[in-house]
C-alpha positions as CSV (number, residue, x, y, z in Angstrom):
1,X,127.6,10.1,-48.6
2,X,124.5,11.7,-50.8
3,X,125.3,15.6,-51.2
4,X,122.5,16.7,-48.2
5,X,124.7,14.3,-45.9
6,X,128.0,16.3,-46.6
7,X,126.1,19.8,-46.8
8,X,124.8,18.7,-42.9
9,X,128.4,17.9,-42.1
10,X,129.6,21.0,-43.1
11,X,126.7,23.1,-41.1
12,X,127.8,21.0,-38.3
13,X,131.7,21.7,-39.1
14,X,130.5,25.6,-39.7
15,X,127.0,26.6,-38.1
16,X,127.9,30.4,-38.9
17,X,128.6,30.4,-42.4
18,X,125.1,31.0,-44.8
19,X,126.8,29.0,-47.8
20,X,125.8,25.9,-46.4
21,X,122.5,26.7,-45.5
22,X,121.9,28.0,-48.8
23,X,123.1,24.6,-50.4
24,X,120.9,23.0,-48.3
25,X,117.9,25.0,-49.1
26,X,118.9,24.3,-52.9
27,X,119.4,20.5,-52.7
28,X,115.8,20.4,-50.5
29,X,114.3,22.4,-53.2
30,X,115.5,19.9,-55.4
31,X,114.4,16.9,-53.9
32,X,110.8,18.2,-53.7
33,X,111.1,19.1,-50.0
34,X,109.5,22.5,-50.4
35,X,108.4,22.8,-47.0
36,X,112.0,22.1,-45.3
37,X,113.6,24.7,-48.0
38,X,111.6,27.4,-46.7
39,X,111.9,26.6,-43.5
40,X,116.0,26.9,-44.4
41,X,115.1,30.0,-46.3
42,X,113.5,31.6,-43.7
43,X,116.0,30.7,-41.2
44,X,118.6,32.2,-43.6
45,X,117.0,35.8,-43.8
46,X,116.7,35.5,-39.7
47,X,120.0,34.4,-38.9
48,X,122.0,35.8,-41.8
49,X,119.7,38.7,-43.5
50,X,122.9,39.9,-45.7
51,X,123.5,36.9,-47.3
52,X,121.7,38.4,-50.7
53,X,121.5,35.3,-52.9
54,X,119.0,34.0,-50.6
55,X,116.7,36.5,-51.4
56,X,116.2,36.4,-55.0
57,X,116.8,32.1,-54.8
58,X,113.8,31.8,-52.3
59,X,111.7,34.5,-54.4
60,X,111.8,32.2,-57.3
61,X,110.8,28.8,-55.0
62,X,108.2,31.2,-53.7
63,X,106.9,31.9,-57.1
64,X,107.1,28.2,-58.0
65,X,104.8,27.8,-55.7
66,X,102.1,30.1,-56.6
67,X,103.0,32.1,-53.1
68,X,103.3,35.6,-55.0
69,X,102.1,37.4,-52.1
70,X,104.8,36.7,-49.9
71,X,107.4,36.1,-52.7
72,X,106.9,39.7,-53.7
73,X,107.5,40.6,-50.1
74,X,110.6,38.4,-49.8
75,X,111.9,40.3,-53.0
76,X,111.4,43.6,-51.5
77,X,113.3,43.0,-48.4
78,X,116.0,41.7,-50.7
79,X,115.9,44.6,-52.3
80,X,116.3,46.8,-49.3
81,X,119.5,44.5,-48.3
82,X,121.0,44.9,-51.5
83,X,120.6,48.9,-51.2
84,X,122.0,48.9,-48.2
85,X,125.2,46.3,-48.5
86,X,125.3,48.3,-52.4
87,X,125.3,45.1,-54.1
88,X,124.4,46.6,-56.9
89,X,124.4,43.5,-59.2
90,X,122.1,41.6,-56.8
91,X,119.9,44.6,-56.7
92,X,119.8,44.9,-60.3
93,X,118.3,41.3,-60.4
94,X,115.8,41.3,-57.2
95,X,114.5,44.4,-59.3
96,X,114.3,42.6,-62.6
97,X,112.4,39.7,-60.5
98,X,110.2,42.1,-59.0
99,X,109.5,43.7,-62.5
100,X,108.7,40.6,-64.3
101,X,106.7,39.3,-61.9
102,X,104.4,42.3,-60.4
């Protein structure tokens, strides 16, 4: 079993926990499957908006992209999260992002 195979299984095993999502997002990324990672992406800041590594992780695909526009806005809202949860390691990052980037 390839490691998108297991990552499914475990969404399957687990539909509420983010983690897996996330993996999957990463391993798409990976694989060149830009448009299905963002579509994962996006469903993790719907479903899940407090899961703060997916902020700063789909910034940087965003970026990759050449999508600054919306990456910047991603980065924002990420930075709102992590203000609000008081991550403040995650908002120290999403700020260092924003900063080298805008």
């Amino acid at each position: 079993m390839d490691r998108k195979e297991f990552i499914k299984k475990e969404i399957n095993l687990d539909p509420e926990d983010p983690f897996n999502y996330y993996l999957l997002a990463i391993e798409c990324q990976k694989e060149g499957a830009i448009e299905e990672a963002f579509g994962l992406y996006t469903k993790l800041l719907t479903d899940f908006p407090d899961y703060i590594a997916s902020y700063y992780t789909y910034a940087n695909a965003l970026l990759e992209e050449e999508q600054e526009k919306k990456a910047e806005e991603i980065i924002k809202q990420g930075i709102e999260m992590a203000e609000k949860k008081g991550d403040a390691k995650a908002l120290k990052e999403l700020k260092q992002l924003l900063e080298l980037n805008f």
